[in-house]
MDAnalysis code that builds the backbone (N, CA, C; Angstrom):
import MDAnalysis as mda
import numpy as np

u = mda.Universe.empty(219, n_residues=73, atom_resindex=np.repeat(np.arange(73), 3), trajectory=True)
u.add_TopologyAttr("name", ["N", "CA", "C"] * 73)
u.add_TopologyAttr("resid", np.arange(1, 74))
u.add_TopologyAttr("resname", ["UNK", "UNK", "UNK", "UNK", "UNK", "UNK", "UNK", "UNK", "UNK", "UNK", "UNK", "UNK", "UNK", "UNK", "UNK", "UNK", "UNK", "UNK", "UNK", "UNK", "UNK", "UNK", "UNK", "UNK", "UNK", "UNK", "UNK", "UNK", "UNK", "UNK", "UNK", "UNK", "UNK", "UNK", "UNK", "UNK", "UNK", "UNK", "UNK", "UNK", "UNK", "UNK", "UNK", "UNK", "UNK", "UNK", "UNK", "UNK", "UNK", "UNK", "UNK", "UNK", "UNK", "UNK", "UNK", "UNK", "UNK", "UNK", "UNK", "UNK", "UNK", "UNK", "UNK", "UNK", "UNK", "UNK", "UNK", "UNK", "UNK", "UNK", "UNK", "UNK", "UNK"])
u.atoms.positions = np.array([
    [111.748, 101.722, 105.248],
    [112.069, 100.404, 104.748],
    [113.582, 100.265, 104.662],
    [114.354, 99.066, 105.292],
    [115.535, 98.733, 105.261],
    [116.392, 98.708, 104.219],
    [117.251, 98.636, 103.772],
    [118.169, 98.518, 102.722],
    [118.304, 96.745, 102.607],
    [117.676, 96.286, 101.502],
    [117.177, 95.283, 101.257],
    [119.133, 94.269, 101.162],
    [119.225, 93.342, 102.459],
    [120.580, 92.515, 101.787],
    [120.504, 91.444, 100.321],
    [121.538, 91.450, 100.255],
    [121.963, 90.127, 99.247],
    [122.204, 89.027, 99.832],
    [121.297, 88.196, 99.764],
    [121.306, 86.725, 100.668],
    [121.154, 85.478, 99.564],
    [121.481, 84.215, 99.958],
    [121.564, 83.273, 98.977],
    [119.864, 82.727, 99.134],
    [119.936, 82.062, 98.215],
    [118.507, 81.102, 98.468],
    [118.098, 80.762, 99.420],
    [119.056, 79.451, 100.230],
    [118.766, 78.769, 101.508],
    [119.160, 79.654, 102.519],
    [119.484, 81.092, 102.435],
    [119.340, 81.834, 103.334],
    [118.117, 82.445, 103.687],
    [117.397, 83.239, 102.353],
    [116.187, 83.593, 102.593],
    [115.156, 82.561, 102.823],
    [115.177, 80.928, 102.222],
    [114.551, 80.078, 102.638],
    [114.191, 79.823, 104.371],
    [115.493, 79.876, 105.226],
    [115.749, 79.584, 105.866],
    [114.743, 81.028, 107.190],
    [115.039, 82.097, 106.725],
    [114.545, 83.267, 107.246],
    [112.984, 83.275, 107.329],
    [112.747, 82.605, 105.807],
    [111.042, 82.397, 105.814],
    [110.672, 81.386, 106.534],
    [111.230, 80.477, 106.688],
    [110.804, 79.419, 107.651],
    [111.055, 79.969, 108.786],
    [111.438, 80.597, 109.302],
    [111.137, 81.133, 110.776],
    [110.194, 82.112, 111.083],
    [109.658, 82.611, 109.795],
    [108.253, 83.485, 109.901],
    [107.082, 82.689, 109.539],
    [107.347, 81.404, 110.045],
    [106.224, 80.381, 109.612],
    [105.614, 79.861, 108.419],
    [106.808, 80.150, 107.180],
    [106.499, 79.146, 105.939],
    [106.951, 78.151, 105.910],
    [106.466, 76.717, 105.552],
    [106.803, 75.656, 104.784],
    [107.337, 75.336, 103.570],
    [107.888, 74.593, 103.541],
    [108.439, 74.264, 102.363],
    [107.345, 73.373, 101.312],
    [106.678, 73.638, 100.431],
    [105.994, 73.159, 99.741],
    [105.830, 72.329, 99.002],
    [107.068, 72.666, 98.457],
    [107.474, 71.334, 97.365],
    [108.639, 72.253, 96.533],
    [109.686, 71.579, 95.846],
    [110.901, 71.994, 95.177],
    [110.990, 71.114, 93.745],
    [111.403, 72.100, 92.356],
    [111.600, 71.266, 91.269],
    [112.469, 72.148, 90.835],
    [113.155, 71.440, 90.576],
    [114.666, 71.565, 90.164],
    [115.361, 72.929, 91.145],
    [115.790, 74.092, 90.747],
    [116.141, 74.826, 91.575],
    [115.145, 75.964, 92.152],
    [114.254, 75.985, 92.139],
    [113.131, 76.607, 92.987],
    [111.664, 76.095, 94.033],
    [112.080, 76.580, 94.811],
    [111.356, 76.076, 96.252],
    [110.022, 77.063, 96.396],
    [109.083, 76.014, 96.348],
    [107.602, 77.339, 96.443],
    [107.431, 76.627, 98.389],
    [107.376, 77.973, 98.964],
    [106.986, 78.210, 100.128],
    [105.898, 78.669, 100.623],
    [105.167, 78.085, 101.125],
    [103.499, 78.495, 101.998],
    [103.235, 79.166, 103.244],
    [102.269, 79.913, 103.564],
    [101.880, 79.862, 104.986],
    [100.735, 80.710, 104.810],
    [99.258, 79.679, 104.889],
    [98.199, 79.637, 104.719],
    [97.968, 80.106, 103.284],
    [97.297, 81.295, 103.113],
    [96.926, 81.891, 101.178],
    [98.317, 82.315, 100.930],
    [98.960, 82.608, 101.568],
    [100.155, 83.380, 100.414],
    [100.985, 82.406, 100.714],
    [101.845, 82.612, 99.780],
    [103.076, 81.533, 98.938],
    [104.300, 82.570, 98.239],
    [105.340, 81.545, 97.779],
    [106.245, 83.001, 97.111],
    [107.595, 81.581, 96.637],
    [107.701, 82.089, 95.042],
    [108.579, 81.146, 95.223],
    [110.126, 81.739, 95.182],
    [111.009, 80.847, 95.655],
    [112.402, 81.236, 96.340],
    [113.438, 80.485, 95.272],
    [113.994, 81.061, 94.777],
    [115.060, 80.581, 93.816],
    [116.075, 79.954, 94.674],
    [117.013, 78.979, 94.519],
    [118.062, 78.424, 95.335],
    [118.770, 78.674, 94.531],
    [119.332, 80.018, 94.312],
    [121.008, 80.749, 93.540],
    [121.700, 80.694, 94.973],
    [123.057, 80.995, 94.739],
    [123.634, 81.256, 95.635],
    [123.619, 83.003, 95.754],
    [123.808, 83.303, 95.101],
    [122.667, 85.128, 95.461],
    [121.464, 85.184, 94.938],
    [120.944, 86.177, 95.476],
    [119.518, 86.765, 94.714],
    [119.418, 88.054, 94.486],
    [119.273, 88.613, 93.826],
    [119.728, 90.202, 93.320],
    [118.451, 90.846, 94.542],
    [118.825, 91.786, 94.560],
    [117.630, 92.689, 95.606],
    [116.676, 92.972, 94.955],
    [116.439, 92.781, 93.742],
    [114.635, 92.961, 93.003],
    [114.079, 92.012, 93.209],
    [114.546, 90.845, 93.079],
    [114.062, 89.262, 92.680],
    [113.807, 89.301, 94.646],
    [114.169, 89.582, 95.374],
    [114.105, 89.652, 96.904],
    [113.237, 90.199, 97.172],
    [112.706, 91.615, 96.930],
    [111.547, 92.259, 96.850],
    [110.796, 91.448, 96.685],
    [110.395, 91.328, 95.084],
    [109.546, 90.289, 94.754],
    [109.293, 88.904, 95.607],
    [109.903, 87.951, 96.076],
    [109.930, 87.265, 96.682],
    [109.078, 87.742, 98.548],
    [109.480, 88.949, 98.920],
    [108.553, 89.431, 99.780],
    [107.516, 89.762, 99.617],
    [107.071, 90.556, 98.627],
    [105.836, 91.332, 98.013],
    [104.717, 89.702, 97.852],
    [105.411, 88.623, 96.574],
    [104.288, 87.274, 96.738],
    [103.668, 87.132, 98.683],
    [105.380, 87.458, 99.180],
    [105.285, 86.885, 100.343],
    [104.181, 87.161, 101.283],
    [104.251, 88.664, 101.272],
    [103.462, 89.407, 102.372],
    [103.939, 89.857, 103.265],
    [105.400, 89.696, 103.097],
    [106.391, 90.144, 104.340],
    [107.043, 91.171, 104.118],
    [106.924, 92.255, 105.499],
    [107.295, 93.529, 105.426],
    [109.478, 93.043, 105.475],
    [109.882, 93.906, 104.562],
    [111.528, 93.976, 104.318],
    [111.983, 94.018, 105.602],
    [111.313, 95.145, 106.605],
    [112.294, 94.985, 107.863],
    [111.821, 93.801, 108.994],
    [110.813, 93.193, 109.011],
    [110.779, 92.110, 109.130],
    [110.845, 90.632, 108.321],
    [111.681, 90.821, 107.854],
    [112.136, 89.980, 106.999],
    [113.965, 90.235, 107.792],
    [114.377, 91.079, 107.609],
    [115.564, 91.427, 107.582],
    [115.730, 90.618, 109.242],
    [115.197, 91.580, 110.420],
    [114.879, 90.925, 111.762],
    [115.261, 89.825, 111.851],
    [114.697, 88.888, 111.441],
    [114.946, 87.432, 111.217],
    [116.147, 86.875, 110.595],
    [116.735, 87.709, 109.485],
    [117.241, 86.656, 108.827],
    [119.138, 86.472, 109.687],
    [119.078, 88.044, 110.292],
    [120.712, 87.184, 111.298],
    [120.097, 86.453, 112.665],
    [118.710, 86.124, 112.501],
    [118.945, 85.356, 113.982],
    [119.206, 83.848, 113.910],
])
């Protein structure tokens, strides 16, 4: 497993939407994201500490190094 980065919100937002989540709906600063049963919601900080990132994968279902894959493309 990769060495998890420090990415902002609309970065990891942005990463999950290219592994085929939607944007669900947003209230106030957190964005819950879908794709089919699993969901995960995404804080819009301008960082996200690497636990809260985990977590955010783990709701997700998404393996870290594919997660990572994605997120400089």
């Amino acid at each position: 497993m990769p060495k998890l980065p420090v990415v902002s919100g609309k970065e990891c937002r942005k990463a999950l939407t290219r592994l085929g989540f939607i944007e669900a709906r947003q209230r106030g600063g957190h964005v819950v994201m879908r794709r089919g049963e699993a969901g995960c919601v995404v804080p819009m900080h301008a960082e996200i500490k690497t636990g809260t990132l985990a977590g955010i994968l783990r709701q997700a279902g998404v393996a870290a190094d594919e997660f990572v894959a994605v997120l400089g493309s």
